[in-house]
C-alpha positions in Angstrom: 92.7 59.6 98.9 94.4 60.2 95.7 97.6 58.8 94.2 100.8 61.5 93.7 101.8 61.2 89.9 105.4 60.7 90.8 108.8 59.8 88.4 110.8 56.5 89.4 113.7 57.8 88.8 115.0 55.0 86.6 112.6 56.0 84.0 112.2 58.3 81.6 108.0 58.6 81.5 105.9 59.2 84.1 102.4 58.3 84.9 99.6 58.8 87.1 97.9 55.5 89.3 94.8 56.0 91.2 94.2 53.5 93.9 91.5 52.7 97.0 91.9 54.2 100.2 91.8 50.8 102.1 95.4 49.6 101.6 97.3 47.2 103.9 98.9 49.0 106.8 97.7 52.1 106.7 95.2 53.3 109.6 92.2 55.6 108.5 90.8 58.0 110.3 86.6 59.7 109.5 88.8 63.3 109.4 87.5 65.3 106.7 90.2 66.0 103.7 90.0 67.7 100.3 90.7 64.8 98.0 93.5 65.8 95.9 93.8 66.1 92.2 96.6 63.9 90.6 100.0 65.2 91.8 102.3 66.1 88.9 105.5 65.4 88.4 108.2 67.5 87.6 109.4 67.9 84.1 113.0 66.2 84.4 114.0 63.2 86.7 115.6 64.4 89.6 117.9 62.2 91.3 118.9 62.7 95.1 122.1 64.5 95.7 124.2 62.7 98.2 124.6 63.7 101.6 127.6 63.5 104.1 125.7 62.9 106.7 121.6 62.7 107.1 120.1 63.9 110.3 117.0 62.4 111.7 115.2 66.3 111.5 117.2 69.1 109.8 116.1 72.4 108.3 118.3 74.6 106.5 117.5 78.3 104.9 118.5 77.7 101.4 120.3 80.7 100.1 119.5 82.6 96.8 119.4 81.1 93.5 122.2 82.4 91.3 120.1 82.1 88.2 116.1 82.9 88.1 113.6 80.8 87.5 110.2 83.2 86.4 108.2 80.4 85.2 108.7 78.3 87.7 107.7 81.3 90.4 104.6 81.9 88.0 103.3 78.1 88.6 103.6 79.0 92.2 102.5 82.1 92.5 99.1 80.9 90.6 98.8 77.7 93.0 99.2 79.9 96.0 97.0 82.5 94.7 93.9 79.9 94.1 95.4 78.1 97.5 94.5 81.5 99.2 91.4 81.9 97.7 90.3 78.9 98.9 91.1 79.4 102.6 89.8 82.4 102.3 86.0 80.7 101.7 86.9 77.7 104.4 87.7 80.9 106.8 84.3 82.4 106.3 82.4 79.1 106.4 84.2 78.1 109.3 84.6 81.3 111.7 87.0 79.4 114.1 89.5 79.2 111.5 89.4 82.7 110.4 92.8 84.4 111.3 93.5 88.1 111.7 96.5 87.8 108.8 94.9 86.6 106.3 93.5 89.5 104.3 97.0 91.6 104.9 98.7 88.3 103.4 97.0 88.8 100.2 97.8 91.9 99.8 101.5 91.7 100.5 101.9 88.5 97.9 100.4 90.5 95.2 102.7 93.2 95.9 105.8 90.7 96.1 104.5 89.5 92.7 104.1 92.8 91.2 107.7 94.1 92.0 108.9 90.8 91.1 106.9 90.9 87.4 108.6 94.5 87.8 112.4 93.4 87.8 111.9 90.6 85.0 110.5 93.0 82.6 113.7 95.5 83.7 116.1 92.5 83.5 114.8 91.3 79.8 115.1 95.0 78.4 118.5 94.9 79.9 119.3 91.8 78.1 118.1 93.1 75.0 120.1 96.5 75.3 123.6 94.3 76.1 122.7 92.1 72.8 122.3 95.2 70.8 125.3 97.2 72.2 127.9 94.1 71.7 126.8 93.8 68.2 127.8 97.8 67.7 130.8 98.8 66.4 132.9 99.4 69.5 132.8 103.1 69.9 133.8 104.5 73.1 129.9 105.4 73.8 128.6 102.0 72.8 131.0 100.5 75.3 129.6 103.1 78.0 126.4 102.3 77.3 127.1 98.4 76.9 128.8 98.6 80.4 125.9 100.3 81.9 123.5 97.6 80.3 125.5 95.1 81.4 125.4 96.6 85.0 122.0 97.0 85.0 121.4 93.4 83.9 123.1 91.8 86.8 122.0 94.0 89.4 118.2 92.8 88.2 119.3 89.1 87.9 120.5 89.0 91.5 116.9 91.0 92.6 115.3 88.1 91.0 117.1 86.1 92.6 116.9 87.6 96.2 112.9 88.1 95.9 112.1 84.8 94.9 114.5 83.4 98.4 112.2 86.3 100.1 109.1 84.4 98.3 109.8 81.4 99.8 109.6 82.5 103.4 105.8 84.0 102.8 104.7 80.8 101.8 103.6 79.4 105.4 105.1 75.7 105.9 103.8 72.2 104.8 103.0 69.8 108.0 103.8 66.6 107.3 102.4 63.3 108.7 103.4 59.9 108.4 100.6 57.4 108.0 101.7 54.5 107.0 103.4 52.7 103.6 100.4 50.4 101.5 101.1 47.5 99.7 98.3 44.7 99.3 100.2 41.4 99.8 103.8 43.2 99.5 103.9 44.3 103.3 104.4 41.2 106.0 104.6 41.4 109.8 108.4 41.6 110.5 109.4 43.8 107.9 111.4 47.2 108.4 111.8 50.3 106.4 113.7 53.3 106.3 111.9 56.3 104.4 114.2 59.3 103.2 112.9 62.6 102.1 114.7 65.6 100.5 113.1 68.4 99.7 116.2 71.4 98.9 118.4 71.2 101.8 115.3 70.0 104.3 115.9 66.5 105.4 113.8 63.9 106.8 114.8 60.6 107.6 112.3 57.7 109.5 112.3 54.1 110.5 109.6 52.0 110.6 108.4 48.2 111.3 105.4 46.3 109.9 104.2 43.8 113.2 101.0 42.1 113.3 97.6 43.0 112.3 98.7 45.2 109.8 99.9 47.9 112.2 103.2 50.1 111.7 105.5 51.6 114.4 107.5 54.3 113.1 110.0 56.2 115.1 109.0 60.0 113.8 105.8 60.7 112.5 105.4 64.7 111.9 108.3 67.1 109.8 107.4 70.1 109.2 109.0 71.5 105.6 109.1 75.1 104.4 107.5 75.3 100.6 110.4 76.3 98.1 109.9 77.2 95.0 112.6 75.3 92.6 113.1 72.4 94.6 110.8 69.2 94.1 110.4 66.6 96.8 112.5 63.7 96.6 111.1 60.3 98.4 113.5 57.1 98.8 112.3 54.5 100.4 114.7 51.2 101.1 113.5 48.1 102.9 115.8 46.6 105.5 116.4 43.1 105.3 119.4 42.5 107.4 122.9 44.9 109.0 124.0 45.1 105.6 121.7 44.0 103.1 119.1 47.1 102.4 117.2 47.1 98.9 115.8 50.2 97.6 111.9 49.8 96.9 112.1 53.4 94.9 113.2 56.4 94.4 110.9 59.4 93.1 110.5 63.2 92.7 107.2 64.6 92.9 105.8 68.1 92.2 104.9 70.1 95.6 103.0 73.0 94.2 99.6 71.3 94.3 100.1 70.9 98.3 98.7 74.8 98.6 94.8 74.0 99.6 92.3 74.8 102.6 92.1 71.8 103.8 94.4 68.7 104.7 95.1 66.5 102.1 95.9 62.6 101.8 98.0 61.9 99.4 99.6 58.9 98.5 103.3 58.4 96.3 103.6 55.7 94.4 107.2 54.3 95.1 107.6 51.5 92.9 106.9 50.7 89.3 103.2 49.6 89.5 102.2 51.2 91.8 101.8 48.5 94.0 103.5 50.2 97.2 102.4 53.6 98.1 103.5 56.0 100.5 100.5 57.3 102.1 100.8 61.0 103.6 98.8 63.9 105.2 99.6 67.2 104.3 98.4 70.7 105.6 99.6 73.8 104.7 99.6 76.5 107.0 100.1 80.2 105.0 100.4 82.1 108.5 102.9 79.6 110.0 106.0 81.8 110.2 109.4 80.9 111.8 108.6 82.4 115.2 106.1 80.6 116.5 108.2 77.9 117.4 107.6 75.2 114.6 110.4 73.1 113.8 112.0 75.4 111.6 112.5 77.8 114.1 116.3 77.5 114.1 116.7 79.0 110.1 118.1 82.2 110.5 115.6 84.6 109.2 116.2 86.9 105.7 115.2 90.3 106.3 111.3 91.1 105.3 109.7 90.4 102.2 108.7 94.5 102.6 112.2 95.7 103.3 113.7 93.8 100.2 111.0 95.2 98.0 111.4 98.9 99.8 115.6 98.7 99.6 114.8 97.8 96.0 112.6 100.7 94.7 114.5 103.3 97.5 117.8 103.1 95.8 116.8 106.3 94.0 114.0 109.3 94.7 110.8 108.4 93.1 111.0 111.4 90.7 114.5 110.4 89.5 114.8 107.0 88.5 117.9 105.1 87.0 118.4 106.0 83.5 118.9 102.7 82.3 115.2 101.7 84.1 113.6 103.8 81.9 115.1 103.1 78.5 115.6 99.1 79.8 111.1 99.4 80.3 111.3 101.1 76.5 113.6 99.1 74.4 111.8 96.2 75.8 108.9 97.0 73.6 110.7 99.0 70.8 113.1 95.3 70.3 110.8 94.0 68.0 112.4 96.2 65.0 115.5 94.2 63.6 117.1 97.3 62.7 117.2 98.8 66.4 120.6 97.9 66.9 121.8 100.8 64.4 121.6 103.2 67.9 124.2 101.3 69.0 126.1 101.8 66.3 127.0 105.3 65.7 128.2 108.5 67.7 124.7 109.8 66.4 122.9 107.8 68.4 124.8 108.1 71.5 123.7 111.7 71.1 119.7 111.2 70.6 120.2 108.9 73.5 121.4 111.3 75.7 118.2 113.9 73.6 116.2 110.9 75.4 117.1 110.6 78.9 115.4 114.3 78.7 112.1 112.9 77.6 111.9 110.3 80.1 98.5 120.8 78.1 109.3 111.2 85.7 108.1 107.8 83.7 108.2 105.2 86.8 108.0 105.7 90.4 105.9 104.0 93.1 102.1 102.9 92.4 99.2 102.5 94.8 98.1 99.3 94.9 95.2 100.0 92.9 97.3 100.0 89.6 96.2 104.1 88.5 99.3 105.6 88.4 101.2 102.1 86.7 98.8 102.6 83.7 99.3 105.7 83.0 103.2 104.9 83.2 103.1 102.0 81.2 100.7 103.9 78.5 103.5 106.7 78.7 106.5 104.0 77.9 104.6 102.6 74.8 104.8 106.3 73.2 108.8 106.5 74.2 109.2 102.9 72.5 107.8 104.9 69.5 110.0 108.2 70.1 113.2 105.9 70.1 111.6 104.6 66.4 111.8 107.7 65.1 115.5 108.4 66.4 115.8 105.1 64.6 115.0 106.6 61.5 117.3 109.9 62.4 120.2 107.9 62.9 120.0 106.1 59.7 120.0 108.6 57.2 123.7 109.5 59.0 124.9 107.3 61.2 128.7 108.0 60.8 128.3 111.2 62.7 126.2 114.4 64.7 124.5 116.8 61.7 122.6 120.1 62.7 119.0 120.0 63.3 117.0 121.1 60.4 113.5 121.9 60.0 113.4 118.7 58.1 113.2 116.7 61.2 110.1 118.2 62.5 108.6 116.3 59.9 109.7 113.3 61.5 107.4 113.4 64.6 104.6 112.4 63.1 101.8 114.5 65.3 103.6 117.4 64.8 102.6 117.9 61.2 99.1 116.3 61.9 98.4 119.0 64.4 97.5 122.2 62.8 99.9 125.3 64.4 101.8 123.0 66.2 105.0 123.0 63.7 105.3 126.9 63.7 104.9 127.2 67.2 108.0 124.8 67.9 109.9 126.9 65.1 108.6 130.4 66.7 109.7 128.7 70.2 113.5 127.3 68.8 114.3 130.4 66.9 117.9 130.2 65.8 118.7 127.5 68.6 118.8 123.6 69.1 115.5 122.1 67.2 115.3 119.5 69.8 114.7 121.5 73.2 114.2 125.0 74.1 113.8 126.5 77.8 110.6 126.3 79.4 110.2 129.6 80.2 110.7 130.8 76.2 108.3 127.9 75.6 105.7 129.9 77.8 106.6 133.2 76.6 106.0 132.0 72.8 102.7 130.5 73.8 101.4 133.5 75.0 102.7 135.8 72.4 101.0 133.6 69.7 97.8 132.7 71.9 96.6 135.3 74.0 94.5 136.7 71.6 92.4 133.6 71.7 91.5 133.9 75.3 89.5 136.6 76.5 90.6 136.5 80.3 93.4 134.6 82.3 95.4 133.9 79.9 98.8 133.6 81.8 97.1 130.2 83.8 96.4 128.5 80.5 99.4 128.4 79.3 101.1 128.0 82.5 98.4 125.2 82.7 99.8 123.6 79.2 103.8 123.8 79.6 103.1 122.2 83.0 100.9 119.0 81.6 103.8 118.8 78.5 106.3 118.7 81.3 104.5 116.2 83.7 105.5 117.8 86.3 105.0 121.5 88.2 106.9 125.0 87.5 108.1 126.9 89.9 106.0 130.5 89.4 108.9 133.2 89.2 112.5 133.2 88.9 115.4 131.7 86.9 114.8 128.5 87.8 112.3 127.9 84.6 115.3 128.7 82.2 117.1 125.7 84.0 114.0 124.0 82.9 113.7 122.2 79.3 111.2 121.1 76.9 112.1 119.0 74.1 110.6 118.2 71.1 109.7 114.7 71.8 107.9 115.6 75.0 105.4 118.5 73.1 105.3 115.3 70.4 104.1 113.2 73.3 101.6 115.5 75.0 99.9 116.0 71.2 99.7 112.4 70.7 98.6 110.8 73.7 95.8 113.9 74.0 95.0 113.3 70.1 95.1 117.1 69.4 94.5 118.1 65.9 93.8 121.8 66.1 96.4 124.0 68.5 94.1 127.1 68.7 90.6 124.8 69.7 93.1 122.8 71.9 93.7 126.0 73.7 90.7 127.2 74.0 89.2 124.0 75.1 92.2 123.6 77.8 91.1 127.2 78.9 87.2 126.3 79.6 88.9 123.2 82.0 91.5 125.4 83.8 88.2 128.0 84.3 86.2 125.2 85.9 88.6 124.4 88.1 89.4 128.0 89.1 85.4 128.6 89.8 85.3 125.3 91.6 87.9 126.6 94.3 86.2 129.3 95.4 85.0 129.8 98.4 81.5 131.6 96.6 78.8 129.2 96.6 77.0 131.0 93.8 80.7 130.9 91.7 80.5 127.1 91.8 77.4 126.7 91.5 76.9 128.5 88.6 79.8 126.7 87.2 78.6 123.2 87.9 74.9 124.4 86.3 76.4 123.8 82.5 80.1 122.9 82.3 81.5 122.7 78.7 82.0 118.6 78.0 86.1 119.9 76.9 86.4 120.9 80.8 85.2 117.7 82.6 88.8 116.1 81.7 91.2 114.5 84.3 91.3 118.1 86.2 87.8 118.9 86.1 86.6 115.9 86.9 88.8 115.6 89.8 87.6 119.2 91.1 83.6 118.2 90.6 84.6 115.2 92.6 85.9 116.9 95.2 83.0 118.6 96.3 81.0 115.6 96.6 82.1 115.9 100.6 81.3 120.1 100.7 79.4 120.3 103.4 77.1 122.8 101.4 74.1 120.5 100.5 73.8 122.5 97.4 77.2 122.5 96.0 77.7 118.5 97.0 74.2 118.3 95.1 75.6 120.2 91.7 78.5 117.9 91.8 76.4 115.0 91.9 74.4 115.8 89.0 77.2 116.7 86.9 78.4 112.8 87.6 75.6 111.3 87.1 74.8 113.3 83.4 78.1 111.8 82.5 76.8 107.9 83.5 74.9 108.0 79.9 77.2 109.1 77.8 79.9 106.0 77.3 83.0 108.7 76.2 82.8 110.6 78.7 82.1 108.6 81.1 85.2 106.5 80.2 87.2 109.8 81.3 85.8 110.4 84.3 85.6 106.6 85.2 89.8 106.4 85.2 90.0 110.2 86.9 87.6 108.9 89.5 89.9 105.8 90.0 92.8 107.8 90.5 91.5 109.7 93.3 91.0 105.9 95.1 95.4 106.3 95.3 95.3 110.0 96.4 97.5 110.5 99.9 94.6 112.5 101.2 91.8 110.5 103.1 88.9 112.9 101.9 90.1 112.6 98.4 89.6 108.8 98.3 85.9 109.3 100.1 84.8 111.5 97.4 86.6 109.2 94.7 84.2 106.8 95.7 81.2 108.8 96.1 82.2 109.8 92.4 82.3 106.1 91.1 79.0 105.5 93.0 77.5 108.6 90.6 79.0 107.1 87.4 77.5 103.6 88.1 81.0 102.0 88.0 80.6 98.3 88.5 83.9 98.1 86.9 85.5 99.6 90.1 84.2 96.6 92.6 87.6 94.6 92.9 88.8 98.3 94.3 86.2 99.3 96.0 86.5 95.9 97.8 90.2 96.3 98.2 89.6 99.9 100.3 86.9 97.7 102.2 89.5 95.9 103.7 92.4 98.3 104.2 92.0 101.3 104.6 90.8 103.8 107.1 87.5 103.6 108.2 85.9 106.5 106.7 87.1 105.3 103.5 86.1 102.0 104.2 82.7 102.9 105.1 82.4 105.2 101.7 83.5 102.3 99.6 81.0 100.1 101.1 77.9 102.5 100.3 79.3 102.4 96.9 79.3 98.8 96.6 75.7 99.2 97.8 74.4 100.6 94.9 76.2 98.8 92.4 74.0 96.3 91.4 73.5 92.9 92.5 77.6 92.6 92.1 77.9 95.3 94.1 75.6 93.9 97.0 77.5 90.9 97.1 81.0 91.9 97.1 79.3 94.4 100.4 78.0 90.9 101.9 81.2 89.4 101.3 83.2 92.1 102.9 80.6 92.0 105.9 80.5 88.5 106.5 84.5 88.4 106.6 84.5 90.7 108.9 81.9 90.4 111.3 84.0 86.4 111.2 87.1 88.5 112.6 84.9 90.5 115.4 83.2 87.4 116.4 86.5 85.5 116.8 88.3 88.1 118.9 85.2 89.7 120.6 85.6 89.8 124.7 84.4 86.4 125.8 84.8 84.7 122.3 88.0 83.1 123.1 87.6 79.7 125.1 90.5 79.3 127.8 91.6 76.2 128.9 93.4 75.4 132.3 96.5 73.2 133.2 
């Protein structure tokens, strides 16, 4: 047994008392516990709100918080993540323990955390946009845009706010047990107590008498509590002396977070002073206890899902069309660290290279896989928009009073523009006489092949199609007048040079041709094409495309094409660039919607050696489909001796869960 570090909450310092597990009173049992580590106390005394009325057992669902608390959630979120861990070893150890929720649980508390993580970062670029707009000079547009900030900002404040009440219902329940109070020479036969507990707007109230031999009656000795996540647990304790003479022994507020373990603990509060008289408690927590199966809190109205407050969070808009203010709120959050952003906000100008940038942003957030692919390349994509809006910075400074033409000037304000050779005259060939800062996608295509098709001896029309497609993120239609509707700016081409570090727009185009021919051979339905093409790929065409097309045939039935494939991956295992490529491609087929793309995405990381992918790998192990699952095991397989470990690992909790719940592994018991 170890002591809780608790705060009398008369004083203003707090300590930690460690003490023997034989007190007076208390009745001991050979049950094995995991000995816990000093309880913490909270940061601030906490004094007990009073009560109209206390009940002997009451639960109540506390409703949201008005105002966040992120680091508190982090502390929690960290305790039950190493809480879980935990139980997740007891569970194999112990197969009679092992519970058919548990790996699902993970899962969906890493997914709570990563929405939640999601919304903070949304509500402090938020914050920062409404700071620099109310510093502006009032102009009708910086009011717009300050009124949309301000929106935004609240409407992520109460999802905070709504998510971490969610939180709280995930986090299983606490069972409480009395055992006794301890006191050396301070408890005597006769004596009677009255225990209070207050833990947010749970109560818990208990009487108790000290008689002979040391032993304790007490008239309620289990409560079970619900774990909450900015609420601390308040213990009073008062001795009875007569009707109407009670003395309070101590009041204290400890620190609950350390409660999430495997195994029960026995924990003792120090209620007085010195220590000298202890509360002595057993505590399990139970992650899968939920509201419905008939624990004591069975009576709280429920919140809608954890799942459906995420989903009716990220739904509120098509994944290809998010808010505005999402966008530029993810940007700014990074681009804040300049002093001298706030000059955006304070001309017409910059109302105008705003709206230039809601355009911008060889469709920025959506939803990600849970295996984090698509939210790095969106995150990498939103660090080279925090650098766009530095340049419009700079644009809106020279004249911030009001809109000027575009001038060729500006072009020499994107910086990979003039670094990449051809790429300035092909935007000027592309704007003509027009805007400098957009032109239709279809002229964009026209101009490419008018300047480029010399270059390129044979499907020309593909490449280029090919290149305003990957500028664009997203696909054109083939024909029609919809591609005039289309536009490209100048900041996305600026993007799409950068990010791919071209320095030479004829070898770029010549090099993007080789990969859009790879792919093209690797289609067909000729054996000898892709063959042939897999015999000695150029290294420019085994990119994010390419690599995802050799991939792919790792499942042809042809023995000889899935062979060629093969061999093309594992040439790539010794050479550390490339590998690096087709490492991340390879990942991102572990998030693709179709079931044989995933099975060949693992095949792939098996060919490039990829010990880096285990913790995925793993992840498919456990939920996904079963071809998958069995494709990501084989991988694990030849991984090393990490590899072969995280495969045991996997086994062993599973063959746990088909032991369990086999026919005949269950033991019945009659009435």
């Amino acid at each position: 047994t170890m002591s809780l570090s608790i705060r009398p909450v008369r004083r203003l310092t707090s300590r930690s008392i460690t003490r023997s597990q034989s007190f007076t009173g208390v009745n001991t049992h050979n049950k094995p516990y995991r000995n816990l580590v000093v309880f913490s106390t909270p940061g601030l005394s906490r004094k007990p709100s009073r009560a109209s009325r206390l009940f002997t057992m009451s639960i109540k669902a506390n409703p949201p918080p008005k105002v966040p608390q992120p680091e508190r959630l982090d502390e929690v979120y960290e305790a039950l993540k190493k809480g879980l861990q935990e139980r997740d070893y007891e569970c194999v150890c112990l197969c009679s323990q092992v519970l058919p929720a548990a790996f699902p649980l993970y899962s969906q508390i890493e997914e709570f955390y990563e929405s939640y993580c999601m919304q903070r970062r949304l509500r402090d670029g938020a914050n920062k946009m409404v700071k620099a707009y109310t510093a502006s000079s009032g102009s009708k547009e910086a009011k717009e845009s300050l009124a949309e900030a301000s929106k935004g900002y609240k409407e992520y404040t109460e999802n905070m706010c709504v998510l971490e009440n969610d939180f709280e219902n995930q986090l299983g329940k606490f069972h409480i047990k009395m055992k006794g109070l301890a006191g050396f020479a301070r408890l005597c036969a006769g004596d009677q107590y009255e225990i209070f507990m207050k833990y947010g707007r749970q109560r818990w109230k208990l009487r108790g008498r000290i008689e002979i031999n040391a032993k304790q009656v007490w008239d309620s000795e289990e409560i079970v509590f619900q774990p909450l996540i900015n609420e601390f647990l308040s213990v009073k304790v008062t001795e009875l002396k007569s009707l109407a003479n009670h003395v309070v022994v101590g009041s204290v507020s400890c620190e609950t977070k350390d409660l999430f373990a495997a195994l029960p603990q026995m924990v003792a509060v120090d209620i007085n002073d010195l220590g000298t008289i202890k509360l002595s408690l057993e505590v399990t927590w139970n992650p899968f206890d939920k509201d419905d199966q008939g624990s004591v809190a069975s009576t709280v109205n429920k919140p809608p899902s954890i799942n459906k407050r995420i989903s009716a969070i990220f739904d509120q808009t098509p994944p290809d069309t998010p808010p505005l203010r999402v966008s530029l709120a993810f940007a700014l959050d990074y681009y804040s660290s300049s002093c001298e952003g706030c000059c955006i906000a304070n001309c017409n100008i910059g109302h105008f290279f705003y709206k230039c940038f809601v355009l911008f942003v060889f469709k920025c957030l959506g939803k990600f896989g849970p295996l984090r692919c698509g939210e790095m390349y969106a995150l990498d994509r939103l660090l080279r928009e925090a650098r766009v809006l530095e340049i419009i910075r700079r644009v809106t400074k020279e004249n911030p009073q009001k809109i000027r033409p575009a001038t060729e000037g500006d072009l020499c304000l994107i910086p990979a523009l003039g670094l990449c050779l051809g790429a300035v005259s092909l935007w000027q060939e592309c704007v003509g006489q027009g805007s400098m800062y957009s032109v239709s996608a279809e002229r964009f295509l026209n101009t490419l092949s008018t300047i480029y098709a010399g270059l390129l001896p044979e499907r020309a029309e593909a490449v280029f199609l090919c290149l305003v497609e990957r500028v664009l993120d997203q696909r054109l239609p083939r024909r029609g007048s919809s591609r005039d509707n289309m536009m490209v700016t100048l900041f996305q081409l600026w993007s799409y040079l950068d990010s791919n570090a071209v320095s030479d727009m004829d070898t770029h185009i010549i090099e993007l041709a080789k990969e859009v021919w790879l792919v093209q051979n690797l289609t067909s339905s000729d054996q000898d094409v892709i063959v042939n093409a897999l015999r000695r790929p150029a290294e420019c065409s085994l990119r994010r495309e390419g690599i995802h097309a050799v991939a792919k045939l790792l499942k042809d039935p042809r023995g000889k094409v899935s062979a060629s494939a093969s061999s093309v991956l594992r040439s790539l295992a010794a050479q550390p660039r490339q590998r690096k490529q087709a490492l991340v491609s390879c990942l991102e087929l572990l998030e693709d919607e179709n079931v044989d793309n995933r099975v060949c995405g693992c095949k792939a990381l098996a060919c490039l050696k990829a010990k880096e992918s285990i913790d995925q790998l793993v992840y498919l192990c456990r939920a996904d489909k079963e071809e998958v699952r069995d494709a990501a095991k084989q991988t694990l397989l030849v991984l090393g001796e990490e590899g072969k470990m995280a495969h045991r690992h996997v086994e062993t909790s599973q063959d746990s869960i088909s032991r369990l719940f086999a026919p005949g592994s269950m033991a019945s018991t009659a009435f």
